[in-house]
C-alpha positions in Angstrom: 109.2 74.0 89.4 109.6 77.0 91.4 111.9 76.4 94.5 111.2 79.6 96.3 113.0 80.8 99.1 111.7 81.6 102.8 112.2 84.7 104.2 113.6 85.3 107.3 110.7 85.1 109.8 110.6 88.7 111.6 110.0 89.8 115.3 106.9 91.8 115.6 104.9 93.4 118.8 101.3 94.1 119.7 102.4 97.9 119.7 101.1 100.4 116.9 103.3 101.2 113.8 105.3 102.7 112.8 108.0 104.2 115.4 111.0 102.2 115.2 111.2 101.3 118.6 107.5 99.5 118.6 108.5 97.4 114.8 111.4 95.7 114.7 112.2 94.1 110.9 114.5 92.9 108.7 115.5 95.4 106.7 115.8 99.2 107.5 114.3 99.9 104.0 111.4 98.4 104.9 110.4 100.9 107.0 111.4 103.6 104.8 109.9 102.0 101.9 106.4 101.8 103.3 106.3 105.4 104.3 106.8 106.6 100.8 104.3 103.7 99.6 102.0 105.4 102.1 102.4 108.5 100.9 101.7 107.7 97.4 98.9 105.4 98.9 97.0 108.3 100.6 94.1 108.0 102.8 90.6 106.7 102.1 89.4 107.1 98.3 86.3 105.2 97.0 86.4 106.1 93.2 84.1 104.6 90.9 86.7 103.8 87.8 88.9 102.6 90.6 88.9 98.7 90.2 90.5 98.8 93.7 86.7 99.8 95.4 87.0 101.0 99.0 90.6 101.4 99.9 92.4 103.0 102.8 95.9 103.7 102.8 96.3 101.7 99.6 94.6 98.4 101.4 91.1 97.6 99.9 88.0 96.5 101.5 88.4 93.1 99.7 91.9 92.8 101.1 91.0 93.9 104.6 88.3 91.4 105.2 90.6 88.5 104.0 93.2 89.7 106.3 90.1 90.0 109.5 88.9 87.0 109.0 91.8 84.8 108.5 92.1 86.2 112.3 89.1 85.7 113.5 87.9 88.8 113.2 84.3 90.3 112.1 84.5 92.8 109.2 84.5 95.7 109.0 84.7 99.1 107.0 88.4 99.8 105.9 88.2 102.9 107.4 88.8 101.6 110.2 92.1 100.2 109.8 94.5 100.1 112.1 98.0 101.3 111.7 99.2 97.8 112.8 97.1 96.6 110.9 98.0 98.5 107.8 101.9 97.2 108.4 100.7 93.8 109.2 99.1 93.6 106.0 101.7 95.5 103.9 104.9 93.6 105.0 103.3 89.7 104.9 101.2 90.5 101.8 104.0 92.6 99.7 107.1 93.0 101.5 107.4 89.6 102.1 105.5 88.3 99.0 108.3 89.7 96.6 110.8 88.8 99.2 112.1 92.4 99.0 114.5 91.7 102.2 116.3 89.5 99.5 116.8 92.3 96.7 119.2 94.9 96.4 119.0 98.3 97.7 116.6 100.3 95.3 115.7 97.0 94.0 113.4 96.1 96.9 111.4 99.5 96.8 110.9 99.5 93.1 109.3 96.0 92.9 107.6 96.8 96.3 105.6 99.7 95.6 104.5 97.7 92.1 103.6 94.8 94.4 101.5 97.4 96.0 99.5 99.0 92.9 98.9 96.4 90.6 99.7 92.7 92.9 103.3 91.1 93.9 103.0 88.9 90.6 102.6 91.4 88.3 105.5 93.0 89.9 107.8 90.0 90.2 106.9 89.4 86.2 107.7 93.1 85.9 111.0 92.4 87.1 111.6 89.2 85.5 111.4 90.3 82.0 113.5 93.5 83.1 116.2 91.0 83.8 116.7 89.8 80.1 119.0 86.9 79.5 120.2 86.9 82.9 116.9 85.4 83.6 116.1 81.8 82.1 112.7 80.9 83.6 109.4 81.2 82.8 107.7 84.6 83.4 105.3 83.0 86.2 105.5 86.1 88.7 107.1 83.9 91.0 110.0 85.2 92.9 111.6 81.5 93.0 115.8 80.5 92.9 116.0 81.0 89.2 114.9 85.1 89.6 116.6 85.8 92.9 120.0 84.3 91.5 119.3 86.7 88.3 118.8 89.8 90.1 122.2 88.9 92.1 124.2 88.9 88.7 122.9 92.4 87.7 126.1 94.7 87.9 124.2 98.1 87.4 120.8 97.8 89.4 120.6 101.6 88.4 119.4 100.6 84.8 117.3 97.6 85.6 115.1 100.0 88.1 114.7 102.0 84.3 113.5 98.8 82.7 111.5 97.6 85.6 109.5 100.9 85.4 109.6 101.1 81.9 107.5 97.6 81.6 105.0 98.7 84.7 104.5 101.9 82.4 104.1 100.5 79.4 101.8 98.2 81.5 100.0 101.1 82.8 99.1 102.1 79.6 97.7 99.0 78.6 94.7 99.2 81.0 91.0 100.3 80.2 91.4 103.1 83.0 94.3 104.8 81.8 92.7 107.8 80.6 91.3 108.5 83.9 94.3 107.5 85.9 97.1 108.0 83.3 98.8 111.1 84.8 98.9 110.1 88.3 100.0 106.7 87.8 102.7 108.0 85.1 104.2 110.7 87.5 103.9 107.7 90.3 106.3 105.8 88.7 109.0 108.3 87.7 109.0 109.3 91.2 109.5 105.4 92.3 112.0 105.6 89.6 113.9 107.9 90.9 114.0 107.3 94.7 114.5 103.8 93.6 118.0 104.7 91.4 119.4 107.3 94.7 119.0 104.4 97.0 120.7 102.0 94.3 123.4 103.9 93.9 123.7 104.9 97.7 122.3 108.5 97.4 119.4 109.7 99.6 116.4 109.2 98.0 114.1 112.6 98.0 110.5 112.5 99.8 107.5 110.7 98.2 104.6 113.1 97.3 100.9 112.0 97.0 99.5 112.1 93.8 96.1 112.2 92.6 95.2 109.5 90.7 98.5 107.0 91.3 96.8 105.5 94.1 94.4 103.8 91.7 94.8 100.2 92.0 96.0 98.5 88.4 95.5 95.3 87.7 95.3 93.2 84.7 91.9 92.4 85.2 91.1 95.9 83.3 93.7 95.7 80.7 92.0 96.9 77.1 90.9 94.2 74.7 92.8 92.9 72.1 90.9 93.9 68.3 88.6 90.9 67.4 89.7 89.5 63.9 85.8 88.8 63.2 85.6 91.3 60.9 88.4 90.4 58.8 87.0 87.0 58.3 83.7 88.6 57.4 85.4 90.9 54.9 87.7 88.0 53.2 84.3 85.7 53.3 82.7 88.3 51.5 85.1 88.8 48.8 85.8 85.2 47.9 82.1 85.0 47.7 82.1 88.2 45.5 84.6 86.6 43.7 83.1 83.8 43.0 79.8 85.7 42.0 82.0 87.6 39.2 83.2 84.1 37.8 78.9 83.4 37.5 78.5 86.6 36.0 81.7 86.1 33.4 80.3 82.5 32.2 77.1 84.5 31.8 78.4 87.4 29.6 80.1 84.9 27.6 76.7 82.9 26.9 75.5 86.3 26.1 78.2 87.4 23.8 75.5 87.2 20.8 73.7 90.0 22.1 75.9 92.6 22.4 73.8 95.0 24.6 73.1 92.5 27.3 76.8 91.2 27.1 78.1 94.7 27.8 76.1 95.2 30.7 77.1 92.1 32.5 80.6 93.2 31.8 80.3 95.9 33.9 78.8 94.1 36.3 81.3 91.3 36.4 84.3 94.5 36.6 82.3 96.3 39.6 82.1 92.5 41.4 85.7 91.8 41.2 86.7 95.3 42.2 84.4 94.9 45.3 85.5 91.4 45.9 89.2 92.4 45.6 88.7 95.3 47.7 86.9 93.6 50.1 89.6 90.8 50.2 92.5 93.4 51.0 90.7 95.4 53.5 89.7 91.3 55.5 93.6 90.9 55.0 94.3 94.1 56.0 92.4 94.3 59.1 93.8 91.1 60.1 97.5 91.9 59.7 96.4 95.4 62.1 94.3 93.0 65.0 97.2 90.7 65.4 99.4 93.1 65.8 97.6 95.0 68.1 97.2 92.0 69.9 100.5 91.2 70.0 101.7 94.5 71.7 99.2 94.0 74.0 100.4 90.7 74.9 103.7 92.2 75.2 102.5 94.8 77.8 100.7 92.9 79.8 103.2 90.3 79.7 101.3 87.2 78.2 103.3 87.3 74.4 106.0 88.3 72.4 106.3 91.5 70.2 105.5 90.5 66.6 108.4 90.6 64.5 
């Protein structure tokens, strides 16, 4: 059972963001947060690999008309977004989603901006496994009493930002589009990783810069497949029934053992079947032991299994 935990409820105004005197909120790293988020976000980008579509200032067109009409609201293109829009939509749908006002200082960024990129549960689950055995639930991406009263017994927040990034990266590379997007979302994250550890340990965190590419949205919707183990059965099928071919052929060459001609060219056959067969058997095996474990690092990255041992 997850017992999450509400969130303060925050003032907000009909003004614009995002002077301080027209948002008031919770936490003064929210503020501060966002506008690096932005940065990294960028403007409008509609690339074709990105899984994201039409996205302005990191929100997509998908995202955008959710958030219009659950007010009412026709449509429209997300280039038209509002700047109170965009901070509506960024603190109820991610600030608040990974209850970041409830983290500590460095914390809150870090699992914010992954919120942003690749959805607040994959972020949450980023974090979860980061915490170790500190953490005893289930890795359900929900940021419940079990992961909050985790993250409160962390003593050096410094090194769980390094494994929180470390599992987004190893996410990262995970994902059918990371050869198109790998250098933009890797640099991404080391910057988050640092401005993340200076406001941990109470330094100033340095300036976001926009990155080409790191704005791509990643989600685990385009995460590669794992190997099939089809042909590894088709190889082992193939050998037991090569095997068992050879056996034929052996019972032959003895019934044939009078003519000694015909008995030493079934011989060879039988030795050229069981090589085959034997062959064919190791490779099926073979192939097997290298699917699963592919599989199982994938599972690992993505955060669905457990390294093989």
């Amino acid at each position: 059972m997850n017992n999450n935990i509400a969130a303060p409820e925050k003032q907000r105004t009909s003004a614009s963001f995002p002077t301080t005197q027209e948002v008031t909120m919770t936490a003064s790293r929210e503020k501060e947060a966002l506008a690096r988020v932005l940065v990294h976000e960028g403007g409008y980008v509609n690339h074709p690999a990105d899984p994201g579509g039409p996205t302005n200032k990191g929100v997509t067109q998908r995202v955008y008309d959710a958030y219009r009409k659950g007010k009412g609201l026709a449509t429209r293109s997300v280039k038209g977004i509002t700047s109170l829009e965009v901070f509506d939509i960024y603190d109820r749908q991610y600030w608040d989603a990974v209850k970041a006002d409830q983290l500590p200082a460095g914390v809150d960024y870090v699992v914010f901006d992954g919120a942003v990129n690749s959805g607040p549960g994959q972020s949450i689950k980023w974090l979860q496994r980061a915490l170790g055995p500190l953490y005893k639930g289930s890795i359900d991406g929900v940021m419940g009493v079990g992961t909050l009263t985790a993250v409160n017994a962390v003593n050096n927040c410094d090194a769980l930002i390094d494994r929180i990034c470390d599992q987004r990266l190893n996410f990262l590379r995970h994902l059918r589009t990371w050869n198109t997007f790998g250098r933009g979302w890797g640099a991404r994250v080391e910057e988050v990783r640092s401005i993340g550890k200076a406001w941990a340990t109470g330094e100033t965190p340095q300036a976001a810069g926009f990155i080409d590419g790191g704005q791509a949205k990643a989600f685990i919707e385009d995460a590669k497949a794992a190997p099939t183990t089809a042909p590894a059965d088709a190889a082992t099928g193939a050998g037991v029934g090569g095997g068992t071919i050879a056996g034929t052929l052996q019972g032959l060459q003895d019934q044939l053992s009078p003519l000694s001609y015909a008995s030493e060219w079934v011989g060879r056959i039988v030795v050229i079947v069981a090589i085959v067969s034997a062959a064919l058997v190791v490779g099926g095996l073979g192939w097997r032991w290298y699917a699963n474990r592919k599989a199982a690092r994938l599972g690992d990255a993505l955060g669905t299994a457990e390294v093989a041992p």
